[in-house]
C-alpha positions as CSV (number, residue, x, y, z in Angstrom):
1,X,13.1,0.0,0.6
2,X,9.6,1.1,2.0
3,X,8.6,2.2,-1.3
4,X,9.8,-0.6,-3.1
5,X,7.7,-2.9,-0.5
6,X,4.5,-0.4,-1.0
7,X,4.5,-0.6,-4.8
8,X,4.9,-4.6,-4.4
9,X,1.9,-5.1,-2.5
10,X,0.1,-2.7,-4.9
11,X,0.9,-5.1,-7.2
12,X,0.6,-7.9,-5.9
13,X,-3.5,-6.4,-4.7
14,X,-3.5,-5.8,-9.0
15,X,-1.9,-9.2,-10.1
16,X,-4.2,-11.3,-8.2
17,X,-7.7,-9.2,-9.6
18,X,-5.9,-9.5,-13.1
19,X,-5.0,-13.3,-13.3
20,X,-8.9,-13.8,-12.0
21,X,-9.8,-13.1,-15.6
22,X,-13.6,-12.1,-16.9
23,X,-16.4,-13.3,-15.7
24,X,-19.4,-13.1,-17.7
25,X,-22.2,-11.4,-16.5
26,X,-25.3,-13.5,-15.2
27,X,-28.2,-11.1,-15.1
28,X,-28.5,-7.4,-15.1
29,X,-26.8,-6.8,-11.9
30,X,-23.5,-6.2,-12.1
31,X,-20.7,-8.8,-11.4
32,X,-17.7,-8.2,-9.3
33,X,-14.0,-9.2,-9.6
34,X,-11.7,-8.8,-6.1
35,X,-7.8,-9.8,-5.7
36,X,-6.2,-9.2,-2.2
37,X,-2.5,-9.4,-1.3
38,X,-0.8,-8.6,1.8
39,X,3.1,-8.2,2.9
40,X,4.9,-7.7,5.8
41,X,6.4,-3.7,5.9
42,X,8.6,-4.1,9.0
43,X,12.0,-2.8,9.3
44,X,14.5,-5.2,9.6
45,X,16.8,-2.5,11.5
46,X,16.1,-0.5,14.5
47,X,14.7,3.0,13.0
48,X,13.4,6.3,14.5
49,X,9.6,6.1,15.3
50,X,6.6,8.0,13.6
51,X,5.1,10.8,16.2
52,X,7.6,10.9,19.4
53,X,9.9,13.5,19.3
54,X,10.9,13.7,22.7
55,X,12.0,10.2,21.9
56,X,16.2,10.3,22.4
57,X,17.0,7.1,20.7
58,X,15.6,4.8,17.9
59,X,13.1,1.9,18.2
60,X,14.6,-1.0,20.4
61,X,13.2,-4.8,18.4
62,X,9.6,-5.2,16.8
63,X,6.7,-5.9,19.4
64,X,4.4,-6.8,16.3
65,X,5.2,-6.7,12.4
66,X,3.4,-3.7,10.3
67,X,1.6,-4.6,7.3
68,X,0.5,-3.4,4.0
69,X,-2.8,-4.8,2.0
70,X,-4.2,-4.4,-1.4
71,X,-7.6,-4.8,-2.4
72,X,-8.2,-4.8,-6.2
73,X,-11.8,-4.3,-6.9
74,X,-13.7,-4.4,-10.6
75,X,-17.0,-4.0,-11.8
76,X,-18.5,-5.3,-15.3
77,X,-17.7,-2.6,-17.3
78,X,-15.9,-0.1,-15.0
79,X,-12.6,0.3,-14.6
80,X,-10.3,-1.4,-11.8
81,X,-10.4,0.5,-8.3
82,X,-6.8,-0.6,-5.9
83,X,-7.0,0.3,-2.2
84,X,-3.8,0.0,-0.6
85,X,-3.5,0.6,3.4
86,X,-0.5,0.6,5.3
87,X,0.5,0.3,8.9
88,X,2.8,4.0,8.9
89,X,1.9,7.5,10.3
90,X,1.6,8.6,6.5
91,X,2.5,8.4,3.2
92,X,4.7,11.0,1.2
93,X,3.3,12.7,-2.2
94,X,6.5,11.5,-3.5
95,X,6.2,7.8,-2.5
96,X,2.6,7.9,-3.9
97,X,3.5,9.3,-7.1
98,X,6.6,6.8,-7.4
99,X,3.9,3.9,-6.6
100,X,1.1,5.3,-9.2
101,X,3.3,5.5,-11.5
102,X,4.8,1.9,-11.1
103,X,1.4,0.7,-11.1
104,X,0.8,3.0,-14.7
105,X,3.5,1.7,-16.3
106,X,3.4,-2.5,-15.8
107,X,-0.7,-2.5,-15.2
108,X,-2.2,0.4,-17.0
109,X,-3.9,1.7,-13.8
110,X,-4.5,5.4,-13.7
111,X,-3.3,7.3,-10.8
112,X,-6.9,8.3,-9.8
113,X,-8.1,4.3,-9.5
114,X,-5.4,4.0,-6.9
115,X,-6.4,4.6,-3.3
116,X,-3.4,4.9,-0.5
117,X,-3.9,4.7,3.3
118,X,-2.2,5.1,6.3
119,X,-3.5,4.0,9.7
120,X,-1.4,7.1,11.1
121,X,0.2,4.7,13.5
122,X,2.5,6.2,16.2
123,X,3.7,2.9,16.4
124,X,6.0,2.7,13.0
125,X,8.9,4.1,12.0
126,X,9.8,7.6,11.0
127,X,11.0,7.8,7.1
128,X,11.3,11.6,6.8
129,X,14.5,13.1,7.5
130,X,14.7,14.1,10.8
131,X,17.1,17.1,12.0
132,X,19.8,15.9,13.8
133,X,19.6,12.3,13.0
């Protein structure tokens, strides 16, 4: 579910730069191109939080939703550059390759123009298996 909310903002950062179409180019500087999308990455169940293992239960409500946010950015000329930031302690390789490759396949983006951030907050939820739980 968290990936599936990860690769849509992603896309949604992407979709907005794309549907901007071409400018044309004014003078010798270069011109720029931005899209920016943002979604809401909260659970909608209680879950185990990110960073407090002596913690005995899981999370109890949401104090303030977590978000994720693309910026699409595009020089004349160069190729498209997608920063993606997330409030979670982290991002898995696996999640990030399953993202890049979503982002590959329907946009033609190569993994390498496709940034991923995590604030590394303490205050999200834990999605790697946990011992015990």
């Amino acid at each position: 579910m968290r990936m599936l909310r990860l690769s849509a903002v992603a896309w949604l950062g992407f979709a907005a730069f794309a549907s901007a179409g071409d400018a044309p180019a004014t003078d010798e500087s270069a011109s720029w191109q931005a899209g920016a999308a943002s979604a809401v990455i909260t659970p909608k169940q209680d879950m185990w939080m990110s960073g407090y293992a002596a913690r005995k239960k899981p999370s109890e409500g949401v104090a303030l939703d977590l978000y994720a946010k693309a910026l699409a950015l595009k020089a004349d000329g160069g190729a498209p550059l997608v920063l993606v930031t997330t409030d979670l302690m982290g991002i898995r390789r696996n999640v990030r390759d399953a993202v890049a490759e979503r982002c590959q396949a329907e946009y033609k983006l190569p993994p390498e123009r496709l940034l991923l951030n995590a604030s590394h907050t303490h205050c999200g939820p834990e999605y790697r298996p946990r011992a015990g739980r």
